[in-house]
C-alpha positions as CSV (number, residue, x, y, z in Angstrom):
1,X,2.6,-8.8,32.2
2,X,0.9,-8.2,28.8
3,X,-2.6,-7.5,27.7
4,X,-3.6,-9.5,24.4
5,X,-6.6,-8.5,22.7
6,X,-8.8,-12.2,22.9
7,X,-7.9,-14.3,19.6
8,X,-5.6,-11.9,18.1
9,X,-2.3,-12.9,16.8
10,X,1.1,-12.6,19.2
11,X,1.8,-9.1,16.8
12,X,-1.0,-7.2,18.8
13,X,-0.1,-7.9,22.1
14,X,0.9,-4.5,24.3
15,X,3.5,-4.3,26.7
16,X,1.8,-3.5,29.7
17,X,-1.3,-1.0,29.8
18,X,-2.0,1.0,26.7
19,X,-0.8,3.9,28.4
20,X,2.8,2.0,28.6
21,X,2.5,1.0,25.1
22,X,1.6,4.2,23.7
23,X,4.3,5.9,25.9
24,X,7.0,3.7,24.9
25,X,9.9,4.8,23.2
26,X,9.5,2.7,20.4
27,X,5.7,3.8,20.1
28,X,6.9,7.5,19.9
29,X,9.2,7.1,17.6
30,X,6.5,4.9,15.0
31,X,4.4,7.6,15.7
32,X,6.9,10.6,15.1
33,X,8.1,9.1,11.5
34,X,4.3,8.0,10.5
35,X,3.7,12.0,11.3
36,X,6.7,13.2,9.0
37,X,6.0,10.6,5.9
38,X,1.9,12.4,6.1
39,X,3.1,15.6,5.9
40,X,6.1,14.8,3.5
41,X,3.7,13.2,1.3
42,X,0.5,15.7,1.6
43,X,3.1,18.8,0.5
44,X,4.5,16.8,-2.5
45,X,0.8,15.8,-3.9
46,X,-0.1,19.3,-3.0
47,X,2.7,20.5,-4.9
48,X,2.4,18.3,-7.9
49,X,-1.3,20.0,-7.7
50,X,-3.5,16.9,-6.2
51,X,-6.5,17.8,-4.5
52,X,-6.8,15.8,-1.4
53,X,-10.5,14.4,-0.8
54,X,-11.9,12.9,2.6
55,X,-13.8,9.8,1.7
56,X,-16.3,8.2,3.6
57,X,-15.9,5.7,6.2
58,X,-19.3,4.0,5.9
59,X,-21.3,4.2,2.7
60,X,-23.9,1.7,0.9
61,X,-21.3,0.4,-1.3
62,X,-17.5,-0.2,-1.2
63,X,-14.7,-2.2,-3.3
64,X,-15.8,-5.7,-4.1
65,X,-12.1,-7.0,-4.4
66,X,-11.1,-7.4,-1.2
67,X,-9.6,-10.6,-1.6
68,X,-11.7,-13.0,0.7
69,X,-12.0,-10.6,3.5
70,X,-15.4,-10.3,4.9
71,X,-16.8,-6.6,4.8
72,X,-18.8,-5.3,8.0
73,X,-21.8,-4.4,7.9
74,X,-22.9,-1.5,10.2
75,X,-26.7,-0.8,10.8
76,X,-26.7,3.2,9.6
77,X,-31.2,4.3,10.7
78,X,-32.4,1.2,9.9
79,X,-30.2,1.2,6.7
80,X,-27.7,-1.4,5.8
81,X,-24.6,0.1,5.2
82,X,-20.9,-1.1,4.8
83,X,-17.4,-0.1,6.8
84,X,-15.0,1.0,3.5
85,X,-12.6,-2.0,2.4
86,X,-11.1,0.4,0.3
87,X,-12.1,4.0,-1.1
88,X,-11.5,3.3,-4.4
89,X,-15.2,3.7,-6.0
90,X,-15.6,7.1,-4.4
91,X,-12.0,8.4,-5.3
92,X,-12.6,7.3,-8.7
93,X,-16.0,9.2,-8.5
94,X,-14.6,11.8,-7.5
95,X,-12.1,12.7,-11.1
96,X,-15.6,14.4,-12.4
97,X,-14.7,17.0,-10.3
98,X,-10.7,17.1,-10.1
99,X,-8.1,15.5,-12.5
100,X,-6.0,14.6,-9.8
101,X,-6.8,13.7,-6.0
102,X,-5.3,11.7,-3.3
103,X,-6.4,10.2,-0.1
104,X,-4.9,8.9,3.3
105,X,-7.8,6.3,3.4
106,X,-8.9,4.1,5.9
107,X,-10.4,0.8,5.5
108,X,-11.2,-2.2,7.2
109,X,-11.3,-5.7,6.0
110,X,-11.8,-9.0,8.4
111,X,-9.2,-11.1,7.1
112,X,-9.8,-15.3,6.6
113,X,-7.7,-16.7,9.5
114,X,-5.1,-18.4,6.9
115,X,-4.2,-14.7,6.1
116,X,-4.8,-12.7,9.4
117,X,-1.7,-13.9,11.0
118,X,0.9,-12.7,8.0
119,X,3.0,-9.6,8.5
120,X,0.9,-8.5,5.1
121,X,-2.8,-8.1,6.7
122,X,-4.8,-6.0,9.1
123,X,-8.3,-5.6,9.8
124,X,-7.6,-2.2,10.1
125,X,-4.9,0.5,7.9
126,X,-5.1,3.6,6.4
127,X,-3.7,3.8,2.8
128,X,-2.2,6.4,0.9
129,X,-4.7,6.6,-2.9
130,X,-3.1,8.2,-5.4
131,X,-5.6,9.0,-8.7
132,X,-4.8,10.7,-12.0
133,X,-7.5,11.1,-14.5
134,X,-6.3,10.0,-18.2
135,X,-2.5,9.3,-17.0
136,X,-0.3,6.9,-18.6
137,X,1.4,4.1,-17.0
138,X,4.6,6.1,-17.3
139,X,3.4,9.1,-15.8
140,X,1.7,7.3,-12.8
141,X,5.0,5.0,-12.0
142,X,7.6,8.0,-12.2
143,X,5.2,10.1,-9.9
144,X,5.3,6.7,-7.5
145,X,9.0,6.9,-7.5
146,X,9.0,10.7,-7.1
147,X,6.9,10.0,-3.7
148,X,8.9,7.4,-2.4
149,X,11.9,8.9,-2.8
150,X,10.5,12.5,-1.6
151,X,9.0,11.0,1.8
152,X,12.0,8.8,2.3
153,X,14.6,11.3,2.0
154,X,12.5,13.9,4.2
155,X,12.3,11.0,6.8
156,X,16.0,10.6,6.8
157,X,16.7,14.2,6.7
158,X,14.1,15.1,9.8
159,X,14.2,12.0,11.9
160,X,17.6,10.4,11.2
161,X,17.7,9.8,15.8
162,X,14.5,7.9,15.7
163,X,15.5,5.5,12.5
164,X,18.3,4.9,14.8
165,X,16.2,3.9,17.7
166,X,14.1,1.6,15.9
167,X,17.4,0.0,14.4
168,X,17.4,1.0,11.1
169,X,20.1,1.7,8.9
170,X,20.1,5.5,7.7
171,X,22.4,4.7,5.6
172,X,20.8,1.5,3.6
173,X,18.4,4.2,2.6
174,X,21.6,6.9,0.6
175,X,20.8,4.8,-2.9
176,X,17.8,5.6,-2.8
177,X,16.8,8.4,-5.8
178,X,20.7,7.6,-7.1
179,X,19.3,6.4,-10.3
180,X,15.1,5.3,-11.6
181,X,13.8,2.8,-10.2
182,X,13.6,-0.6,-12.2
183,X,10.7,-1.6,-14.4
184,X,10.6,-5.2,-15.4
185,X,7.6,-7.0,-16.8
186,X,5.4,-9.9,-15.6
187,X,7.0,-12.2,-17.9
188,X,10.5,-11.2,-17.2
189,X,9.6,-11.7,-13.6
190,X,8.7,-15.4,-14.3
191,X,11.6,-15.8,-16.2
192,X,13.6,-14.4,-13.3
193,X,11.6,-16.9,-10.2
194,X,12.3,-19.8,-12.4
195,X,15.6,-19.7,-12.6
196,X,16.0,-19.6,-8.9
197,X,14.0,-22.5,-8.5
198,X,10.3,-21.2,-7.8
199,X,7.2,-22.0,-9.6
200,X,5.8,-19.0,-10.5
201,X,2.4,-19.9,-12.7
202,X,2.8,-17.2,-15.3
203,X,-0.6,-17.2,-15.6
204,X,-1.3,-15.7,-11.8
205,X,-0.3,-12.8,-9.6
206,X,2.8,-12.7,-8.3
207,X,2.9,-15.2,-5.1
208,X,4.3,-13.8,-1.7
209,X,6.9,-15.8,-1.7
210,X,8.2,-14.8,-5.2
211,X,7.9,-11.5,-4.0
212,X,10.4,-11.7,-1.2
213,X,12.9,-13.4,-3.8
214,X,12.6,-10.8,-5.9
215,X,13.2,-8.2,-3.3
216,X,15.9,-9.7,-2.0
217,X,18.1,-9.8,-4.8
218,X,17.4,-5.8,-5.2
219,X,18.9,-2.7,-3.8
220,X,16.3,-0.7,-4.5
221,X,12.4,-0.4,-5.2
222,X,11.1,-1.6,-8.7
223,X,7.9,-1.8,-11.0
224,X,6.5,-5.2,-12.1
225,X,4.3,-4.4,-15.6
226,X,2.1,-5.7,-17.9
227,X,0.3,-9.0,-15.3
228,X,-1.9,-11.1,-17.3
229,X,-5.7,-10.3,-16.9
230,X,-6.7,-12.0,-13.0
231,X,-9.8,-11.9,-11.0
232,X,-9.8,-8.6,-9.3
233,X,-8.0,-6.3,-11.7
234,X,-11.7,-4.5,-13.1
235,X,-9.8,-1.3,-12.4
236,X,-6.8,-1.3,-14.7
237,X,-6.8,-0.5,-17.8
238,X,-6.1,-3.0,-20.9
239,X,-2.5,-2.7,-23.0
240,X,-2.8,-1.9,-26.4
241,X,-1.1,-4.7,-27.1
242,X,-3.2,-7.2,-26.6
243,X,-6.5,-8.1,-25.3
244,X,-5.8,-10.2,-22.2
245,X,-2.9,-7.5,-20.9
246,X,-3.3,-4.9,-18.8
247,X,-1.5,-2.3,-18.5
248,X,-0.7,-2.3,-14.4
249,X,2.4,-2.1,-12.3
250,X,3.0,-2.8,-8.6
């Protein structure tokens, strides 16, 4: 027997009662390794001297890019305010006061039903925001890779029993932090898809499905620079050189 929330795709279905599902073993374990990547990554930020803010959950205004998901409107005294999409106007807001802040963020988004099914949405996620007033593009991606490589390896090191249990591979994770992690640009990227038979318009974002053959041909994590300027990106900040650059990585 399982209980299905009404409409929702087969992912969110519970074994059982929620008490079951939240008992399980496999539930336990999610929950232990989310617990250690929070803490691994609050005492890293804290120790790379980020501030970390609390943003709020409802507030008149929130990100306008959210991609074609609707944004909820809650009633807040006869006031129409909105359930944060993403944080990102207040954590920007929030450099007047600190040059560098992070936030484990939560936002919701309602998701159009030809992307709520995907592995890569949820109406609801928290999100760890990273800001740095003035940084370059170099600073921000090595301190990415420092994170990454910081949480991962205290995962590993802590929780290696639980990894286990949810069948994962300790050891895929070993190369991880062996050498930087690869930059390539937008262009190069292109290059790359078409060669393996994939239509990449060099004009757009990368597609999903370019992603995952990307991915798959590397070992480890990688920067994608310099996209051409796309509907969205208001919050990155132009190359020098040229004017429809910017200067972003993912």
């Amino acid at each position: 027997m399982t209980e299905t929330i009404p409409g929702a795709p087969a992912a969110t279905r519970l074994p059982g009662s929620p008490r079951e599902h939240l008992s399980a073993p496999t539930t336990r374990s999610v929950l232990r390794i989310q617990n250690a990547m929070l803490a691994a990554t609050r005492g890293f930020l804290a120790g790379r001297g980020f501030t970390e803010i609390l943003p709020p959950v409802i507030g008149p205004v929130t990100d306008p890019g959210a991609r074609g998901a609707k944004q909820v409107d809650v009633d807040y005294y006869g006031h129409r305010y909105k359930l944060m999409t993403s944080a990102i106007l207040y954590k920007q807001a929030s450099l007047t006061a600190f040059d560098k802040i992070f936030a484990i963020a939560p936002n919701v988004r309602l998701e159009p039903l030809e992307t709520a099914n995907t592995d890569r949405h949820l109406a609801e996620f928290h999100q760890i925001d990273v800001e740095m007033a003035g940084a370059s593009r170099e600073q921000i991606t090595e301190l990415a890779e420092d994170l990454v490589v910081h949480v991962v390896g205290s995962v590993v090191a802590q929780l290696p029993e639980e990894l286990e249990a949810l069948g994962r591979d300790t050891g895929a994770f070993a190369a991880l932090g062996g050498q930087p992690f690869e930059r390539r640009t937008h262009a190069d990227a292109v290059a790359d898809l078409r060669t393996l038979g994939h239509d990449q318009n060099p004009d757009a974002e990368i597609d999903w499905t370019a992603e995952a053959l990307l991915s798959a041909k590397s070992a480890a994590p990688f920067f994608i620079t310099d996209y051409p300027r796309v509907p969205g990106a208001s919050t990155t900040r132009r190359a020098a050189s040229g004017p429809d650059t910017c200067a972003t990585s993912t």
